[in-house]
ROZA-252822 format. One record per residue (C-alpha): residue in three letters; x, y, z. Coordinates in steps of 0.02 Angstrom, whole numbers, plus 50000, padded with zeros to 5 digits. Example, Ala and Ser with C-alpha at 12.3 -4.5 7.8 and 13.67 -1.06 7.14 Angstrom:
REM residues 2
ala506154977550390;ser506844994750357;
***
This chain:
REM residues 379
unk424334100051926;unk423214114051975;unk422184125351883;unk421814145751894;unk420634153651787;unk420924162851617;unk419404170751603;unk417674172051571;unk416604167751426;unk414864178151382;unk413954167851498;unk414884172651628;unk416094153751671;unk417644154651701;unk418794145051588;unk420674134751660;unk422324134951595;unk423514124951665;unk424834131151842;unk425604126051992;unk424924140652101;unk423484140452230;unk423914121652282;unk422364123852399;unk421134122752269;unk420034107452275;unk418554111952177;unk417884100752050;unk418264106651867;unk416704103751762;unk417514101051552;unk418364117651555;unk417554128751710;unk417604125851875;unk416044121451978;unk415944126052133;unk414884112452243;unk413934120952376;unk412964116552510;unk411264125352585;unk411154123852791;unk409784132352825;unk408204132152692;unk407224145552770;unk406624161652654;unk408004168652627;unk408704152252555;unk407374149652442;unk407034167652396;unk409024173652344;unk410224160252381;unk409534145352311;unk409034153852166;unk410484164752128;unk411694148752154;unk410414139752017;unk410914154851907;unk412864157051914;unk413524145651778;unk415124142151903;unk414254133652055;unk413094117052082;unk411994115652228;unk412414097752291;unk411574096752454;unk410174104852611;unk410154103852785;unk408484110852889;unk408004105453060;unk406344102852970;unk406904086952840;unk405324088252749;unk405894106452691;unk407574101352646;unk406984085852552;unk405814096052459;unk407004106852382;unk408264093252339;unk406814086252238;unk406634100752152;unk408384107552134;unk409404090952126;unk410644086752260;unk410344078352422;unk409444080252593;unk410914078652736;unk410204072152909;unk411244084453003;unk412454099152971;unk413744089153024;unk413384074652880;unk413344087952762;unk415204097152835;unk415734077952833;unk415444076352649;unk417134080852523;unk415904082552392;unk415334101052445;unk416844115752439;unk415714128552494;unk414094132252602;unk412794146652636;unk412384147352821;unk410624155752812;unk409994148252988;unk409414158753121;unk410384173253203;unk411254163553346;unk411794148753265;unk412784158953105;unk414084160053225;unk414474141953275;unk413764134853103;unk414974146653005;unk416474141253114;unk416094122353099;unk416084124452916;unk417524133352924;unk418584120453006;unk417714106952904;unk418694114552763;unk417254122452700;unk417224141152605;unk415564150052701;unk414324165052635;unk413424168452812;unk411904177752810;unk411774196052927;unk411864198553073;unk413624190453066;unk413184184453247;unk412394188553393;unk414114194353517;unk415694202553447;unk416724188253529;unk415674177853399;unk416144189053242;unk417984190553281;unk417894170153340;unk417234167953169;unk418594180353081;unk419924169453192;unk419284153253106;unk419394157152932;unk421054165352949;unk421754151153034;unk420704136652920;unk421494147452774;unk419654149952717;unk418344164052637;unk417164170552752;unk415904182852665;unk414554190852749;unk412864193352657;unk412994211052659;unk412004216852499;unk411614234052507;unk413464238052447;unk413024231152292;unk411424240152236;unk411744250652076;unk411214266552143;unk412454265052304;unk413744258052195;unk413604275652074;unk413374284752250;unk414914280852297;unk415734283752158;unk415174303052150;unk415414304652346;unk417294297952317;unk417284309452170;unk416754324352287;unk415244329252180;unk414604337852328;unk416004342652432;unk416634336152572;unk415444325852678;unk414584334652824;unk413044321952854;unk411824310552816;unk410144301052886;unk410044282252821;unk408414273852859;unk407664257352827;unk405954252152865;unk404604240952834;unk402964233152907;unk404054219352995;unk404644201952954;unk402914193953020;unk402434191052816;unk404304188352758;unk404574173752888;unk404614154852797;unk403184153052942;unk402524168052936;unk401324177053092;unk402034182053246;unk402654165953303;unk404064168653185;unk405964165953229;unk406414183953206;unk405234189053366;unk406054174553486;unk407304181553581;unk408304166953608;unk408494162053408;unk408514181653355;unk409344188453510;unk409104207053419;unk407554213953288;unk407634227053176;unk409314232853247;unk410174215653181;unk408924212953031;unk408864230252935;unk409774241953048;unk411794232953016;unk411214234452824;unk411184253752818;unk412904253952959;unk413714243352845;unk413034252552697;unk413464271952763;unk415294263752793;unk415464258452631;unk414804275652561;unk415774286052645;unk417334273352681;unk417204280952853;unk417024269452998;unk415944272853135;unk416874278753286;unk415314285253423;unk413564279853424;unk412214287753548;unk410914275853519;unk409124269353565;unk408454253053526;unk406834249853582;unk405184239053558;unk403744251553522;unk402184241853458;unk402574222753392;unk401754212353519;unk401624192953529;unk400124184653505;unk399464184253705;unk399624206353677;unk401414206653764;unk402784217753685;unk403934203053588;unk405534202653649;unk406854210753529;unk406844228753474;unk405574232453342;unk406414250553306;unk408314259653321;unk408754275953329;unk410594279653307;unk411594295253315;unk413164288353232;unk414994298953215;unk416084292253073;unk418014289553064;unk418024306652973;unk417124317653085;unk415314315552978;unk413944314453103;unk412324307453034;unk410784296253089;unk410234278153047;unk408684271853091;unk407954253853057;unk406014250653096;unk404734235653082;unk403754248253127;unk403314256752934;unk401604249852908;unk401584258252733;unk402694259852590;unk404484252652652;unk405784266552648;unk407534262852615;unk408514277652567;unk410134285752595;unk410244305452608;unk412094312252597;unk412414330652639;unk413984340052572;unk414514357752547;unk414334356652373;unk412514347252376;unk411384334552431;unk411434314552372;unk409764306352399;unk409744288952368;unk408244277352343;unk407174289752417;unk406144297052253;unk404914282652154;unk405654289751994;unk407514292452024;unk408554280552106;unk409634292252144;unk409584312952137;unk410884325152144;unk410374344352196;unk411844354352199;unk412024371052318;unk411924381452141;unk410304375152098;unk410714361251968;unk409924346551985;unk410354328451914;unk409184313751887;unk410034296151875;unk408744281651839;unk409894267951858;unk408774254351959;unk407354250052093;unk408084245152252;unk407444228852292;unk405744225052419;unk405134211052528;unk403654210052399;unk405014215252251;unk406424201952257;unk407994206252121;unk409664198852111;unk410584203952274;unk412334200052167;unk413144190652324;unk412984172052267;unk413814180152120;unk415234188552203;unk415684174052307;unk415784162752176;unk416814171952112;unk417784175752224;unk417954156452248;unk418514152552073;unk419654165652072;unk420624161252231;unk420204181852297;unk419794186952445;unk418184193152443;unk417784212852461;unk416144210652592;unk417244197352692;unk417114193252896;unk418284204452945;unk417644219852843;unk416054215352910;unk416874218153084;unk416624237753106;unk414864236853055;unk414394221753209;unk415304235653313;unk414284246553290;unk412774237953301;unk413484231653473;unk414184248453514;unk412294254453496;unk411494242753596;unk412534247053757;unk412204265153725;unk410344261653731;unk410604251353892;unk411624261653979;unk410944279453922;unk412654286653876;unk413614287253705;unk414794272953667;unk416584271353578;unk416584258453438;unk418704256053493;unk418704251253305;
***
């Protein structure tokens, strides 16, 4: 005998009731409420700084185990969390005790780590970029469909209040129909965000990053104007280039530091994205949507998250939240949503193949700054 949920208390766990449906479920029920056992592979920043402690905060999951190439790391935080240290991802894959894992190791092992886990019989959050090739990203699609597995992708500007209500009005066509938009997201670089931080970091390494600010903040905002609009991106005339980040010898490092895309959506929109480590002030990351009725900017006023100035004159002030900062860390809500999505037995909404159109764009945008010309998507 199985069990499905019934639904959730006030603190948020989800309670059983007996069924015979979704045979596949394995997870360990906890009293009433499932518990979903996870695993960390990777315990790098971004571990430590939303996954570890978002997973400490659901109700429904249990951290029960770390792998990091260095041990000390992921002994460290089994000391401090519970759980156990694994000697290798593979012990940890090995191990029936864990359902689930976050893959939050560099950019070119997601791919590879991700479909390991996958066939290990393991559900897997992967952290952005996806991966590093788009025969990676649709390998890694493959795998979960055929493992009969989730595969989320950490894509959390989607689920920022303000873009959540933007949405909303564009779909409600506050201001028209859709004729443009700029989406931009920049900062000082990772240098200071790094788990060893200077410009010896990972994210500067070519051959663990294999892209910069193209693969770290620049798939955010495609992913994000996607979601806005629920266009796809169709055209990108793009370039992605290294401008001032240089290694510690005074070379130029060797992934792109800025990108500058010209993107065309599904629907005909044309609008810009660009993504920077090159902002050595405030860090911008705002959305500006232009209709025929009015304009939609989004995270781009201190006081407003979000401001509506209509082509009559009327303006509307929403103060709904603070979009979150390096140096201002808030619940991203996707340790939530997967868990969920987990207990549940759903599918979740920001899954590997959603994820897909957004990697080809990025991809799509990286040829068009090689080769000069503009670039089809084919998605």
């Amino acid at each position: 005998m199985t069990k499905i949920l019934k639904g959730g208390d006030e603190n948020g766990k989800f309670e059983l009731q007996d069924t015979n449906e979704f045979e596949n479920i394995s997870f360990r029920a906890e009293g009433a409420f499932f518990v979903i056992r996870v695993g960390i592979i990777g315990c790098g920043k971004i571990a430590q700084t939303r996954h570890i402690p978002e997973y400490l905060d659901n109700p429904n999951s249990e951290i029960v185990g770390y792998y990091d190439f260095n041990m000390e790391r992921a002994q460290a935080l089994a000391e401090k969390y519970g759980g156990r240290a694994y000697a290798s991802a593979e012990e940890l894959l090995a191990d029936p005790a864990v359902d689930a894992v976050s893959v939050c190791v560099a950019n070119n092992a997601h791919a590879q780590t991700s479909i390991d886990a996958l066939q290990a019989g393991k559900h897997v959050l992967c952290e952005k970029p996806m991966a590093t090739t788009l025969e990676d990203c649709i390998r890694m699609v493959d795998a979960a469909s055929s493992c009969d597995r989730y595969l989320m992708i950490g894509q959390n500007q989607r689920l920022a209040k303000a873009h959540v209500k933007a949405k909303e009005l564009i779909d409600s066509h506050v201001i028209g129909d859709v004729v443009s938009f700029r989406t931009t997201f920049g900062h000082g670089g990772p240098e200071t965000w790094s788990i060893d931080p200077g410009m010896n970091s990972w994210f500067f390494d070519k051959h663990r990053a294999q892209m910069g600010a193209m693969a770290d903040l620049g798939v955010h905002k495609t992913d994000l104007i996607q979601f806005l609009l629920s266009q796809r991106v169709v055209e990108t005339t793009a370039r992605v280039v290294t401008l001032d980040k240089r290694t510690p010898d005074g070379n130029l490092i060797g992934v792109d530091d800025n990108a500058f895309c010209i993107y065309k959506m599904s629907g005909g929109v044309v609008g810009t994205m660009t993504a920077s480590w090159t902002f050595y002030g405030a860090e911008d990351n705002s959305t500006v949507i232009y209709g025929t009725k009015g304009i939609l900017h989004i995270y781009d006023d201190p006081d407003y998250s979000l401001k509506l100035v209509m082509r009559n004159g009327e303006k509307v002030y929403y103060d709904i939240d603070r979009i979150q900062t390096n140096d201002n860390q808030t619940k991203s809500g996707i340790i939530d949503m997967f868990v969920h999505s987990l207990v549940t037995h759903t599918p979740p909404p920001i899954s590997g193949e959603d994820v897909l159109s957004a990697m080809r764009a990025v991809f799509a945008s990286l040829e068009s700054s090689r080769t000069g010309k503009t670039v089809s998507t084919n998605g």
